[in-house]
N, C-alpha and C positions, 0 to 999 in steps of 0.2 A: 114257413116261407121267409120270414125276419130274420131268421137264422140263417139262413141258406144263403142268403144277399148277405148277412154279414160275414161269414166266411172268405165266400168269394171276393168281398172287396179288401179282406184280411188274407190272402191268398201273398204267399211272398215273391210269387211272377207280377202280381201285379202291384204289390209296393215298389218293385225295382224299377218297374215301366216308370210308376211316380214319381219314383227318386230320379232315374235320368230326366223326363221332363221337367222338374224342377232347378236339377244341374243344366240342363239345357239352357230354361229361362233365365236363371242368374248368369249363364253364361252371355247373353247375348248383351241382359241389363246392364253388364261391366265392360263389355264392348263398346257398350252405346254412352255409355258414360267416357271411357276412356276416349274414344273418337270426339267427343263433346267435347273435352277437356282439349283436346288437339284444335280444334278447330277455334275455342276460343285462342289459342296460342295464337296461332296463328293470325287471326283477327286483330290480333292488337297488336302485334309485330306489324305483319304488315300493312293494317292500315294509318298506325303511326307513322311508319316511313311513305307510304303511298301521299298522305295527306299534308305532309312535309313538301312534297314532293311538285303536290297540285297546285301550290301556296308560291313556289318559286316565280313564275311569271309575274305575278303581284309585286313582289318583295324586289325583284331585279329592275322594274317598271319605275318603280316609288322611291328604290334608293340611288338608282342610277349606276354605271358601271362601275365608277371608283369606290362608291362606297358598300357595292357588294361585294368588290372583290378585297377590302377590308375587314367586312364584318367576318366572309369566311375564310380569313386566314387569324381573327381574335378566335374562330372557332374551333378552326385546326389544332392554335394553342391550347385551349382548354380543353380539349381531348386531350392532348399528350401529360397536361398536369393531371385530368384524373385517372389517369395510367399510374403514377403515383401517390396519387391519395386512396385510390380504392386498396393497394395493400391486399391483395387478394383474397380481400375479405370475405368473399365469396366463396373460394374454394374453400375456405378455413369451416364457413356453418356445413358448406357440403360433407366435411369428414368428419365435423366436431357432431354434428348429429347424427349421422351418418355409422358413427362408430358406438351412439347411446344404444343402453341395452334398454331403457324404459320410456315411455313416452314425455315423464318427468324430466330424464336426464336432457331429452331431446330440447326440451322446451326453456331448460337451464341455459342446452348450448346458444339457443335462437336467442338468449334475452344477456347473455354477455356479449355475442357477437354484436349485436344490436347494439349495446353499450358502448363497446371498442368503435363500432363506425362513428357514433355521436361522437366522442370524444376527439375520435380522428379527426372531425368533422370543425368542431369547437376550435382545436390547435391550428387545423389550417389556415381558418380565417382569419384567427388574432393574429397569425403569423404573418400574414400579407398584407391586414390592416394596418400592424404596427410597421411593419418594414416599407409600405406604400410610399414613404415621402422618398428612398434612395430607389426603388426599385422603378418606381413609374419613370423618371428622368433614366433610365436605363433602358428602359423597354420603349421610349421615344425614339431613341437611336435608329429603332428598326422598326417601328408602327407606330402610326399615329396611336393613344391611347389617350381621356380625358381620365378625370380622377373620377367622377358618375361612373364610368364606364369600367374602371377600373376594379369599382367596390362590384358591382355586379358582375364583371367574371369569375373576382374573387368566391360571390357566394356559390355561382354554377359551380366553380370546381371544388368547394367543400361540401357540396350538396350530394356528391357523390356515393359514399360509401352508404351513408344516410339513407339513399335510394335503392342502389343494389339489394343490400342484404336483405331488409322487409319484402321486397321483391321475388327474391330466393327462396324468402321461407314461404310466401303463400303457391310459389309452386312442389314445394317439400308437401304443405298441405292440400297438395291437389282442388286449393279456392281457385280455378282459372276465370270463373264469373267476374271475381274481386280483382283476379290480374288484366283483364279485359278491361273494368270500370276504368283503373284506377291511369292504366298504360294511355287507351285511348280518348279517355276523359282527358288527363292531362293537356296530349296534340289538339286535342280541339276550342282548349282555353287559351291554350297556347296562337292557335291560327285566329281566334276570334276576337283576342286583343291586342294580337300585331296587325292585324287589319283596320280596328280600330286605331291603333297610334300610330300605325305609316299615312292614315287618310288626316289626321290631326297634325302631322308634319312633325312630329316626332325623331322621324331619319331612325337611325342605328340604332342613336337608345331606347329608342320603343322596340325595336324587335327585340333587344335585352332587357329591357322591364317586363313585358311578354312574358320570354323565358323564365326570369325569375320567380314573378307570378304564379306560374301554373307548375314552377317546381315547387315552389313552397306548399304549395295546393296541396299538391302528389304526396309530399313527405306529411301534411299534416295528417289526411286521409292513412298511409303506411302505418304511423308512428300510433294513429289509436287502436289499429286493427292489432300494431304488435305488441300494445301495451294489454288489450282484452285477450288477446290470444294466449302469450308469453312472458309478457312483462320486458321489463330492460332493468340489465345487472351492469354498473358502471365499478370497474377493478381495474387502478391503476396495472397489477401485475399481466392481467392479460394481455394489456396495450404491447409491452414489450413484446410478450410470445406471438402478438401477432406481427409485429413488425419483424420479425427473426422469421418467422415462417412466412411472409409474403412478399420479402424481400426476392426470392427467389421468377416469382408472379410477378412482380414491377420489371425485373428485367426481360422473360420475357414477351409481359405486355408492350415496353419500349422497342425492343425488335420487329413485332408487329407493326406497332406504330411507323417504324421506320420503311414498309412497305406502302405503307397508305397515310397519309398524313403529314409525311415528313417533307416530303413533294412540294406540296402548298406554303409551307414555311420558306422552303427555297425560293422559292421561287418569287416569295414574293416580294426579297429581296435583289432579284436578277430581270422580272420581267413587267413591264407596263400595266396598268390597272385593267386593260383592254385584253390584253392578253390572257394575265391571270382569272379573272372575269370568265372567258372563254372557256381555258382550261376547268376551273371548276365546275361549269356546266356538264362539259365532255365527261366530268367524275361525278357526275348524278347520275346524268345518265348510265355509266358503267354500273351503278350502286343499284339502279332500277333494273336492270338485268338483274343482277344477282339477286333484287326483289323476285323477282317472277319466278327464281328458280325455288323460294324456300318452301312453298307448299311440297312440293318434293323432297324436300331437304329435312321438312319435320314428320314425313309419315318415314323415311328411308334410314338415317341414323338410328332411331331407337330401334331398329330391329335387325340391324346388318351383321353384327355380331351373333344374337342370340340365332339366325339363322346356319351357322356354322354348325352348331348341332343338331339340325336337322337332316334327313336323307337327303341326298344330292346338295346340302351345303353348300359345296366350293360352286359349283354351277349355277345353284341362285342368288351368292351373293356376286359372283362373276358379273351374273344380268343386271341384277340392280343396280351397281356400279356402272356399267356400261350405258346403260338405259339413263342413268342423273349425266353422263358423259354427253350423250346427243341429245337431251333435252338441254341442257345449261348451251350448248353450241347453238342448236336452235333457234333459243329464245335470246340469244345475244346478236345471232343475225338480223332475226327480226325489230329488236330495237335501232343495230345498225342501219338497217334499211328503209326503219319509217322517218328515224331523225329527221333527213333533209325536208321531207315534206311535212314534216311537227313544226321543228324550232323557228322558222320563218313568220309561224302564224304567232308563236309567242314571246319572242326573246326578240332583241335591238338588232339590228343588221351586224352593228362593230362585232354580236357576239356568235354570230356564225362560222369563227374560227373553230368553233369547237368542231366542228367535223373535220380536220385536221387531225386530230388528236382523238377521237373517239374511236374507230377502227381498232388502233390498235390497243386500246385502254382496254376496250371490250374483249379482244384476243387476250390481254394479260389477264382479265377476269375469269371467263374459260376454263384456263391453265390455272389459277388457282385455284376453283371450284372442281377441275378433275383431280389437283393433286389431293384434296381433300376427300374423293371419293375413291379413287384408288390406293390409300393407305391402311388399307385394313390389315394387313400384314403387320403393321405394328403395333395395332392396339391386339393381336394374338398371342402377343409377351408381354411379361412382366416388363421388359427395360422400356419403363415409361420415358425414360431419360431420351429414346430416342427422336422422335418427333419433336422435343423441345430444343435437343440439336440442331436439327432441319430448319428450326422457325429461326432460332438463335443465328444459323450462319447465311441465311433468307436477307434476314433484316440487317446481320453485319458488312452484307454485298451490298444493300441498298443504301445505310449507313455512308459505307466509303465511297459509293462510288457516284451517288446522287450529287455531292456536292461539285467534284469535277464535271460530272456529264453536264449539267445546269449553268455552270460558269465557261464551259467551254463553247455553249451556244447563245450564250451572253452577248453576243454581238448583237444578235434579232434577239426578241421575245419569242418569236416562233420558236425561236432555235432553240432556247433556253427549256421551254416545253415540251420540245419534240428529246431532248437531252432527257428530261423526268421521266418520258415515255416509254424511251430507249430500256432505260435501266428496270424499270416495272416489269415490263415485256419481258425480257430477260431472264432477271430472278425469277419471275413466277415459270419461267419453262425450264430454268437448272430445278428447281423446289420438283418441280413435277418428275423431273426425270429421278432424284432421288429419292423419291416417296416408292415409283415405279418399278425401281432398283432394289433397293432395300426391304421394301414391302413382299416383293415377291421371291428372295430370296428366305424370310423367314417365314412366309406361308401363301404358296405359289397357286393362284387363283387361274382357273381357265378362261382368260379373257379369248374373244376370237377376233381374229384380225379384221375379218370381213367386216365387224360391227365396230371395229377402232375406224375404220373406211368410211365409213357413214358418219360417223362424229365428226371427221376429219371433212367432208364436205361444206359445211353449211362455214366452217373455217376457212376452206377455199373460196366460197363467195365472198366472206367479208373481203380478203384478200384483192380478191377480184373488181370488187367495188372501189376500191384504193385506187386502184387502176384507171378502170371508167371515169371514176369521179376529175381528174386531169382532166377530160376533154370537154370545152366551154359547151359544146354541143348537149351533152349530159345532163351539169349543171340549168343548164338556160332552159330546159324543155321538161313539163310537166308532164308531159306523155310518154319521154324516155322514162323520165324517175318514176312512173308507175307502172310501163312494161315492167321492170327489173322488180319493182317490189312484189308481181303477182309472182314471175316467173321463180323468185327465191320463195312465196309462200308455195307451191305446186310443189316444188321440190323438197320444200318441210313436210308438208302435208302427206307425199309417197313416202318420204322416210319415217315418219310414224307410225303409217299404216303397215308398210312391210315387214320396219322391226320393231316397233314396240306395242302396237295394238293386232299384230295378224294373228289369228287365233290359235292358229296349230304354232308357238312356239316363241310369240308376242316377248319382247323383252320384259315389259310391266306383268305379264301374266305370270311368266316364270318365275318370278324372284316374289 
């Protein structure tokens, strides 16, 4: 009988039953791990900006309109300096490990890359420390800056590359726990002692002691993980090869820049501290849209591609496309439509301009988050060059034409802003239309019109809102502005269910 049981359970129908139940179970286990890893992404993406985000009424309250609408254009700045100092350090570990045959090599590339950013890092700040005595009387000209204030941008913007790269590598090593601590531990030493030193009377330089704080935090935490992990190899020669390979990256991260950021520099040489103030609210808000849309954004990328070589392909990456298209519309209506009744409960009266300007911020936003989901056409070729094209002549429109459109409405500060807006608006709907164009000439997806119809609605109310919103009657009555906000949720709410959640043919099921 011992025998007989042992045969049967050595019987090779039912090793194979074992073997797929075990491929089964490791299959789910790598599922459930890979979604984990997503989700912490996403957790510390978006609740760093989310939290950022919560913090604004506080910081706007405490520093007052002038000097919020100063610190975020010192902020504007030192984003566009670390478009230059990061040297695309990042894409460089991406292909320099990327292209190692052994986990060694891999770990060689992570701990030179590492090296090159320190060093970056090192040069930048001697470089602005030492030049500090001509350059601050320079940059007076055009922003208030104290010399305190001055060392402390300095370190934000050499901080950078220092950040990124470590950063890079623990999602190369799939640590998202450690990317999670490290992302939203940071925003939260960050929110916890700008809180403390706006209540201390601190002003500006405590939200930049803040900053610098919990950067330095971040990078000490990075810099031991990548010392125990990889180590850091410091080689003058690499310095070079990476400046010669991310040269390319600087420019066009600067193009980018000139789409989003460059606006706020403008301006804040053409328009009132009340204004700019405003305006930059109206671009948080647009930035919280595009928050809302990333949970989409990080399950829908990594697989829109690999979807192509599947049966029916072109059709499911058609829907996913489509589907990130009326959800990003959507959710940008519905930000549009709660603002008026949000920012009143939070924000100054002066800074209610921003609904002026938010409308159509949020249409430009849209239009940029569909040009990015309808470009799959180009990542189908090798000519990577393409897309970098597009971004390159994005940002050389906005480049040239940001500074006339801003000075031409220089009369009003309205005008000056609504000039910034003009131009945003614009480029991101030329960008769309050639991603559109070009994408679908080199691999022509089955979008269907009826479901561009639907995107295109929840676009027509903001539209429409623009409209309404002129009439004091609108404005003045709490009952109008919440008729329209149910009657544009009703109309989200049918359009989800009919295209992207109705079962026989749901956009999200398809794709």
């Amino acid at each position: 009988m011992l025998s007989l049981n042992l045969k049967q359970r050595l019987n090779p129908q039912t090793g194979l039953r074992l073997s797929r139940r075990i491929g089964s179970l490791a299959g789910k286990l790598q599922n459930s791990s890979v979604i984990r890893q997503q989700a912490c992404y996403a957790i510390g993406i978006i609740g760093m900006k989310a939290v950022a985000f919560l913090l604004l009424p506080f910081v706007t309250h405490q520093l007052g309109v002038a000097e919020f609408a100063r610190l975020e254009t010192l902020l504007a700045l030192v984003n566009g300096a670390t478009v230059i100092v990061g040297c695309g350090l990042v894409n460089n570990l991406y292909r320099e490990a990327g292209l190692a045959e052994s986990e060694s090599e891999r770990q060689k590339a992570s701990a030179t890359t590492s090296g090159t950013a320190l060093t970056l890092a090192l040069i930048s700040f001697l470089l602005l420390a030492a030049n500090g005595l001509w350059l601050l009387p320079v940059i007076n000209q055009y922003w208030q800056v104290s010399q305190l204030e001055f060392l402390l941008l300095s370190l934000l913007i050499s901080s950078e590359g220092v950040l990124a790269v470590p950063l890079a590598w623990l999602r190369m090593r799939e640590q998202a726990v450690r990317f999670l601590q490290l992302t939203l531990g940071r925003t939260l030493i960050y929110a916890a002692l700008a809180v403390i030193l706006l209540k201390l009377g601190y002003g500006l330089t405590g939200v930049l002691i803040a900053s610098v704080i919990a950067v330095l935090l971040q990078i000490a935490g990075l810099l031991y993980l990548q010392i125990r992990d990889a180590g850091i190899r410091i080689q003058p020669q690499s310095l070079l090869r990476q400046i010669r390979f991310g040269l390319p990256f600087v420019v066009s991260g600067l193009a980018m820049y000139a789409t989003q950021g460059l606006d706020i520099i403008l301006l804040s040489q053409s328009a009132e501290a009340t204004t700019l103030a405003a305006y930059v609210l109206a671009v948080k808000f647009f930035l919280l849209a595009a928050l809302l849309s990333q949970p989409f954004q990080l399950w829908w990328y990594p697989r829109r591609i690999a979807l192509l070589k599947q049966d029916d392909g072109l059709n499911k990456a058609a829907s996913g496309a489509m589907a990130g298209a009326i959800i990003a519309s959507i959710l940008g209506l519905g930000v549009v439509v709660a603002a008026p009744l949000v920012t009143p409960l939070l924000f100054a009266p002066e800074l209610q301009a921003l609904h002026l300007y938010l409308p159509w911020l949020i249409l430009a936003g849209i239009f940029k988050q569909w040009g990015a989901l309808f470009n799959l056409g180009c990542f189908s070729t090798e000519r990577s060059e393409i897309q970098m094209l597009i971004e390159l002549a994005t940002g050389a429109l906005c480049l040239l034409t940001l500074p006339f459109a801003i000075n031409y409405g220089a009369g009003s500060g309205i005008g000056a802003a609504m000039g910034a807006v003009a131009v945003l608006l614009v480029s991101q709907v030329l960008r769309l239309i050639a991603y559109l164009i070009i994408s679908q000439r080199l691999l022509k997806l089955p979008y269907q019109k009826q479901h561009l119809i639907y995107a295109l609605i929840p676009c027509g109310l903001i539209g429409l809102q623009v409209l309404i919103a002129r009439f004091d009657a609108f404005q003045s009555s709490l009952i109008l502005q919440l008729a329209w906000l149910l009657l544009c949720m009703l109309v989200s709410l049918v359009i989800c269910h009919r295209v992207l959640l109705k079962t026989d043919g749901g956009l999200l099921r398809r794709s």
